[in-house]
N, C-alpha and C positions, 0 to 999 in steps of 0.2 A: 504494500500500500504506500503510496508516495505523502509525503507531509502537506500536498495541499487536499487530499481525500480525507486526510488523518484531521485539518482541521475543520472540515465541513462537516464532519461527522460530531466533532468533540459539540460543536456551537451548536447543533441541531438536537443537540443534547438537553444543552439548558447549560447553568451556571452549577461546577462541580463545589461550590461550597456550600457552608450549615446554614441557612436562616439567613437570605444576601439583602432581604431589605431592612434586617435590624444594623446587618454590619454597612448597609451602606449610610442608615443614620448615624450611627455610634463611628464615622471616621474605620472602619475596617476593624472592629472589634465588637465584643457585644454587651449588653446592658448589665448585667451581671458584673462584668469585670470591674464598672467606673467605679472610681474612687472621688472626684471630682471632674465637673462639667463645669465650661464656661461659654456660656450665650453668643454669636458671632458680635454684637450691638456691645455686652459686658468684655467684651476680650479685647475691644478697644481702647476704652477707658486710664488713663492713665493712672489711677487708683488702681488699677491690675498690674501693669504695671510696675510697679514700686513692689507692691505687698509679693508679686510672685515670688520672687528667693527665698523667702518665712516661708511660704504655705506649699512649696518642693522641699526643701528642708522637715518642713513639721509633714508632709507624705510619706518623703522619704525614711523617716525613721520610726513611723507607724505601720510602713507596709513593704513586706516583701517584692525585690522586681518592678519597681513603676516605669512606666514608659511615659510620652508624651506625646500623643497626635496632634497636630496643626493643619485645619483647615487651609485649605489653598484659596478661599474666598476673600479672608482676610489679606490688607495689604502687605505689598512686599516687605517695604521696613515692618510689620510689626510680626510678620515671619523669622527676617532676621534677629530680631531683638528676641525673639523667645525661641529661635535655636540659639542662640549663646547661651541663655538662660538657663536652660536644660542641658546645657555643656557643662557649664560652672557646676552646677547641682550632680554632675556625674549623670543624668539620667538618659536615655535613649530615645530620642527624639525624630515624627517622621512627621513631613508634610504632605498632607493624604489629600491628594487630586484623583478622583474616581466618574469617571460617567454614570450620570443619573443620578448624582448626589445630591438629595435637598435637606441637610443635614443642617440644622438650625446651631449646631455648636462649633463655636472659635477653637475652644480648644481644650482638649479631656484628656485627661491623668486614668490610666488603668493597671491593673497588675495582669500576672500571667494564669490569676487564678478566678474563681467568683470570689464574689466577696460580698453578694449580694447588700447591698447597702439600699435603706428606703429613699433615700435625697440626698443626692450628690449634687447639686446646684451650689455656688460659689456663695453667693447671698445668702443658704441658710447655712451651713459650716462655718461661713467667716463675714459674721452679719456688720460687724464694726469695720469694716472695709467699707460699708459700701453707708454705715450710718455717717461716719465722716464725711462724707461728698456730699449729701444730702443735706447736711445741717451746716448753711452758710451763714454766718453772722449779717444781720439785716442792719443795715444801715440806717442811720435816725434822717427822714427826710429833711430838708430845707427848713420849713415851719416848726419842727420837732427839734431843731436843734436853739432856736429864737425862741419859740415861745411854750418850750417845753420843763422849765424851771419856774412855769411863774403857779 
């Protein structure tokens, strides 16, 4: 059988993996495994940012094996800036580009095992990341600052 027989055959198949529309949301992994999830809209954020070396550090030493998947939706620098990220942290890090992919996540931390966890979303694991951005100090308007002592 010559290898273009061999791949008409494989395709006419179907896809040889487990369950291909959970791994094509979950970045080429499955639900089970996450340990944390970050939103494509939160993976922006410059408060993710900053906080990610604490919360790959406090993974890494809560969980066996973590990896790092990186959306390809996400921009180029903010691909770059979180493969170094996951360099410094020792962790293994892939930028997962997939056809047909409408995966709502920037970017998910998983091991090599389940780990079933109920909420792996960034904002309830590490809610004071995101209560500081949230709470800006209001400035006393124009009037408030003249006739606000009398």
């Amino acid at each position: 059988m010559t290898d273009l027989e061999k791949k008409v055959l494989e395709s006419a198949q179907g896809e040889r993996r487990l369950n291909p529309d959970e791994q094509r949301k979950y970045l080429g992994t499955f639900a089970e495994r996450l340990v944390l999830s970050i939103l494509l809209t939160d993976a922006e954020k410059p408060a993710v940012f900053k906080a990610l070396d604490a919360i790959l550090a406090d993974l890494k030493a809560n969980y066996d094996e973590c990896c790092l998947k990186i959306s390809s939706k996400l921009s180029l620098n903010s691909q770059m800036v979180y493969m170094k990220k996951a360099q410094e942290a020792s962790l293994p890090a892939t930028i997962v580009d997939e056809d047909n992919c409408q995966s709502p996540f920037g970017l998910l931390v998983h091991t090599n095992k389940a780990e079933h966890l109920e909420n792996t979303d960034i904002k309830t694991l590490y809610p004071k990341l995101f209560a500081q951005q949230d709470e800006q100090p209001q400035q006393k308007s124009f009037w408030k600052k003249w006739f606000g002592k009398i």
